[in-house]
C-alpha positions as CSV (number, residue, x, y, z in Angstrom):
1,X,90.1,169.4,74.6
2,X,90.8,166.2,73.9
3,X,93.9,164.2,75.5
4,X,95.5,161.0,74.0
5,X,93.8,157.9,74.0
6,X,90.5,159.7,75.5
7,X,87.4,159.8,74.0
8,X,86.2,163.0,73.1
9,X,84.8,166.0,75.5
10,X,80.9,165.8,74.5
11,X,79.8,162.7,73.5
12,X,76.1,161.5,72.1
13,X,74.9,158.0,73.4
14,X,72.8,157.5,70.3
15,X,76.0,157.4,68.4
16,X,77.9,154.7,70.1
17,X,76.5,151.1,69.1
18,X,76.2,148.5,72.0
19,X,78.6,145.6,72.0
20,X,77.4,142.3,73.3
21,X,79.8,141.0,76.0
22,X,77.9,138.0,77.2
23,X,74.8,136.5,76.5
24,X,72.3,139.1,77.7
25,X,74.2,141.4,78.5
26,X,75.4,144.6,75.8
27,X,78.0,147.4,76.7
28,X,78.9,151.3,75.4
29,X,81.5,152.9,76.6
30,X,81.2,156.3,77.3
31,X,83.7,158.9,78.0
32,X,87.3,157.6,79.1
33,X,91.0,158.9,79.4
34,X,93.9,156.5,80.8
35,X,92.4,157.5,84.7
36,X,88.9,157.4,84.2
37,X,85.9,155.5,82.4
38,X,82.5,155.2,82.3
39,X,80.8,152.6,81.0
40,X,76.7,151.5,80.2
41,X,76.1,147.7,80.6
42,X,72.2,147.0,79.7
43,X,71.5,143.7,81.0
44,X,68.1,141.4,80.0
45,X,66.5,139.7,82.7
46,X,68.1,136.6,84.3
47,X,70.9,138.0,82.4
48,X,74.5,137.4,84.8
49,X,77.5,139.3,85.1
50,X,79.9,136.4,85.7
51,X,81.9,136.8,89.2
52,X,85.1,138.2,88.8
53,X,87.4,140.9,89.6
54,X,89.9,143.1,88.5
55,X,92.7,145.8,89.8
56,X,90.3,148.9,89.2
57,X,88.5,150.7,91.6
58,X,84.8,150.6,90.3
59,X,81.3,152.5,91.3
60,X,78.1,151.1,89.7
61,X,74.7,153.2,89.5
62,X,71.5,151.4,88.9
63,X,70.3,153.3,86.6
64,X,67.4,151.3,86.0
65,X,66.0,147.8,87.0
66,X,66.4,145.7,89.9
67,X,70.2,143.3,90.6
68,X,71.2,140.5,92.7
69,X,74.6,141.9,94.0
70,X,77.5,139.6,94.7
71,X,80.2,141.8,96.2
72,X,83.3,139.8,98.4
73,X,80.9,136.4,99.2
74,X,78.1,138.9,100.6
75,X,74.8,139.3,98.4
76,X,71.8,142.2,98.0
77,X,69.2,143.2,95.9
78,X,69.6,147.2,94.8
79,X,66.9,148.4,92.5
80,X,67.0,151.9,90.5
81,X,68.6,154.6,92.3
82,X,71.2,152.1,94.2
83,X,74.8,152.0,94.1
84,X,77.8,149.6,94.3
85,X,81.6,150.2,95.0
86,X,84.1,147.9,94.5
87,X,87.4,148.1,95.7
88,X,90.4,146.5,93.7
89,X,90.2,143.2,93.2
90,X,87.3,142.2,95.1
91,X,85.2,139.4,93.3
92,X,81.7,141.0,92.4
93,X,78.8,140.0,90.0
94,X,75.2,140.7,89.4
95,X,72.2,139.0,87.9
96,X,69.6,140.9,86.3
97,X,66.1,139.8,88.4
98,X,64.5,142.1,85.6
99,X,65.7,144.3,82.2
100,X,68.1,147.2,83.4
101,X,70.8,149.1,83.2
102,X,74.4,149.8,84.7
103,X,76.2,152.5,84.9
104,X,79.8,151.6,85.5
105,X,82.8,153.9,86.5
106,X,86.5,152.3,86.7
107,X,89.9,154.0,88.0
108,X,92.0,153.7,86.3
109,X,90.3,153.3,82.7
110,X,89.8,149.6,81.5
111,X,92.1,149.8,78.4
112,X,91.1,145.6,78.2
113,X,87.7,147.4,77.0
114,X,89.0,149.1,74.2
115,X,91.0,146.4,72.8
């Protein structure tokens, strides 16, 4: 089933082409309907997601790599495996300390992502 605005229900990564967002740094977005996204960010190394923030709730898994984490002033490193949550409008960022990926889920849906 598909709903308005969503994407479809099975989806194939290879057929999604990655958009470059900042220097670095290259997104896909996944599956999505208004309350829900997810979203793959692939990050080179020394690569930065610029601090900023935003009224969506958002969980990020490492999928692969290692990340200086800046969430609300405090900083870590998470590696493969590790997560992140941020709550609305917290400021947040990372910086790749090697090549990885992101796997990022917002609530509601970032429809500034599909425009």
């Amino acid at each position: 089933m598909n709903l308005p605005d969503a994407s479809p229900a099975f989806i194939s990564a290879d057929s999604i082409e990655w958009k470059t967002v900042d220097p670095g740094v290259q997104r896909k977005i996944l599956g999505y309907d208004d309350h829900l996204m997810m979203v793959c960010v692939k990050f080179e190394k020394d690569a930065i997601g610029s601090l900023h923030h935003h009224v969506h709730r958002q969980a990020t898994f490492v999928q692969s790599g290692s990340f200086e984490v800046t969430l609300d002033g405090q900083k870590t490193i998470l590696k493969a495996g590790d997560c992140f949550f941020v709550a609305p409008d917290l400021i947040h960022g990372v910086v790749a300390l090697e090549e990885g990926m992101l796997v990022d889920v917002f609530a509601p849906a970032r429809q500034d992502f599909l425009k």
